[in-house]
N, C-alpha and C positions, 0 to 999 in steps of 0.2 A: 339479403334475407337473413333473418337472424332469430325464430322461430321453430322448434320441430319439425313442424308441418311446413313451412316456407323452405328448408332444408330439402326434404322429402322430394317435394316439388322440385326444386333446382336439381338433384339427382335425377328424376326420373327426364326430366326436361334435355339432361346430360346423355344418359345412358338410352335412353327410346323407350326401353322396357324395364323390369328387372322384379327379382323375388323379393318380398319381404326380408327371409330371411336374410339378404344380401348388404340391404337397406340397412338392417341392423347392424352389422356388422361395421359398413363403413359409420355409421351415424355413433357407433359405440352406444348402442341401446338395447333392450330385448325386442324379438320380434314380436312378443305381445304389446308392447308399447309402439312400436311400430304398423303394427294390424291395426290397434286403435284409430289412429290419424288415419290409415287409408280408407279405414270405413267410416271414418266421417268426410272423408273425403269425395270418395264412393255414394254417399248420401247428397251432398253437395252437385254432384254430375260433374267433379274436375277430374275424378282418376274412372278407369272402368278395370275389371281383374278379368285376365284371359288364359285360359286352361291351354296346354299343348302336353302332347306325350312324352313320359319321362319312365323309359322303359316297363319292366313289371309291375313297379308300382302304381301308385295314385297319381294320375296326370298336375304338373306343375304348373302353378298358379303365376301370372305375373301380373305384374302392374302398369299400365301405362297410364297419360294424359288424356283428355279429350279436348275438344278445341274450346270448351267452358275454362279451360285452364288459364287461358289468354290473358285473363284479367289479374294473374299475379304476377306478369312480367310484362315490367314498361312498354308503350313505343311510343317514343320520346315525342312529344309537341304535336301529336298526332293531328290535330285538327288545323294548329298554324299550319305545319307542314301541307299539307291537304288544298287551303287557301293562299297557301303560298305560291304554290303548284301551279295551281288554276290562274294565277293575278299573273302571275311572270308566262305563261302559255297564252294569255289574252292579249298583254299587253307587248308584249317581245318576239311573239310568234315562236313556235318549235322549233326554230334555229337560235334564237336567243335563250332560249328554255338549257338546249345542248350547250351551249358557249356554258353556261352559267354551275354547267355539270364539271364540263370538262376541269375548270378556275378552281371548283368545291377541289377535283380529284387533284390537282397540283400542287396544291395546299396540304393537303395530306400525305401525299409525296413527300414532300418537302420536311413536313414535321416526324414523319416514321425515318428517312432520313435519318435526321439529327438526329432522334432518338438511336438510330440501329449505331451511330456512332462508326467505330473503327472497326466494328465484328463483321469477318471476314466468312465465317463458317457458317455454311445456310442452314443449320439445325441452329445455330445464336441468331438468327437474322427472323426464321420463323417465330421461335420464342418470345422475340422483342416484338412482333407483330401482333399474334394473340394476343401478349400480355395488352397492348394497348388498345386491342379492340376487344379484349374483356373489359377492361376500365370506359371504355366508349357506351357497354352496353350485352356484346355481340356473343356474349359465356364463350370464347373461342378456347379452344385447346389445338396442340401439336401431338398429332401421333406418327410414330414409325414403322411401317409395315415391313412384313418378313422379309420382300423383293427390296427393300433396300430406299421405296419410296417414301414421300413426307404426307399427311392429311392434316388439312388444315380445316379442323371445324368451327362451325359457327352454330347453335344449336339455340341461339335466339337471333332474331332481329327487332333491333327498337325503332328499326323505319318503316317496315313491314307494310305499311298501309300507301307510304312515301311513295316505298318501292314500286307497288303495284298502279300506282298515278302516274309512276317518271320512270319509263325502264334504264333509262339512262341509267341510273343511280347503281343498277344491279350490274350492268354492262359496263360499268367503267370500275366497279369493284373491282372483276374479273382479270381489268386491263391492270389496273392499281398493281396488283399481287405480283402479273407476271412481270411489270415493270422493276418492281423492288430485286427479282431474284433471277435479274436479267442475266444471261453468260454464265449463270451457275443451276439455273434449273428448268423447266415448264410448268405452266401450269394450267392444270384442267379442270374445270367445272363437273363434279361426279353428280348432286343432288341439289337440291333447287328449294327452298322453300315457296318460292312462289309459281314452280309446278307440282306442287301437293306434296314433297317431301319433308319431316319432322326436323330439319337442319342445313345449311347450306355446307356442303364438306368439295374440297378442292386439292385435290391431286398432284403433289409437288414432284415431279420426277428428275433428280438430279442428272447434269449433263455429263458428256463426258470430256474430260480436260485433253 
């Protein structure tokens, strides 16, 4: 996205919620330039602004998405996907459908692999992982929580629709992650986009040597 307002968007898509005046800040802009675009956005039905208490003063405004947002970030091939789904469950049965999941997850395996190379140290191994499933689509990032745990977000999905046809797809994500950072961590599923959550975020909690 390479636009103000497509900016805007990926931030707020990143963050959940957030001020204008925050917006500004990261965007290097003023926040009357940035109030612009959210009330035309606002007007559109992509962002809604939601007040909460912000001590003595005047209750703080923030920004989020609404699910009209959907239409400025991809989900990739969504209708082949969709028939593709449907043709391979008709003609291969629900065990063929699984086989054909599993073969997808293997392969990705294999290529994060390669990619993670010689990096031994699971904050290099998470990094290489987002970075490729941002390039796939997935806006992922690596955060470090205070306990000393990894979160591995994902705050899009360009299969989303896939996903919700083939739970497989979602189910061997899961297995994918824990496989990669096998003997050096776990990994746990915290948020779900396809049980109503705004990102899929997963819980890497390092083991002990």
């Amino acid at each position: 996205m390479g636009t103000t307002r497509e900016t805007i968007l990926t931030e707020l898509k990143r963050r959940g919620q957030a001020r204008a005046d925050d917006l500004a800040k990261t965007l290097d802009l003023t926040a009357m330039a940035v109030r612009q675009h959210l009330y035309q956005l606002q007007d559109e039905g992509a962002v809604v602004c939601c007040t909460s208490p912000s001590g003595r003063g005047r209750p703080a405004k923030h920004w989020e998405l609404t699910d009209k947002a959907d239409v400025y970030f991809p989900d990739a091939h969504r209708e082949l996907s969709l028939d593709l789904i449907d043709s391979i469950r008709t003609i291969m049965g629900k065990e063929g459908l699984e086989r054909l999941v599993a073969h997808r997850t293997e392969k990705q395996s294999e290529r994060y692999r390669t990619i993670m190379g010689d990096n031994k140290a699971l904050k290099d191994r998470l990094e290489v992982i987002a970075k490729e499933r941002s390039r796939e689509g997935y806006m992922a990032e690596v955060r470090e929580t205070d306990d000393g745990d990894f979160l591995l977000l994902e705050n899009h999905c360009p299969v989303c629709e896939a996903a919700k046809a083939c739970s497989g797809l979602c189910n061997k994500e899961l297995s994918l992650f824990q496989e990669l950072v096998k003997g050096k961590a776990t990994v746990e599923r915290e948020e779900h986009i396809l049980s109503g959550a705004r990102r899929c975020a997963y819980r890497i909690r390092p083991t002990s040597d």
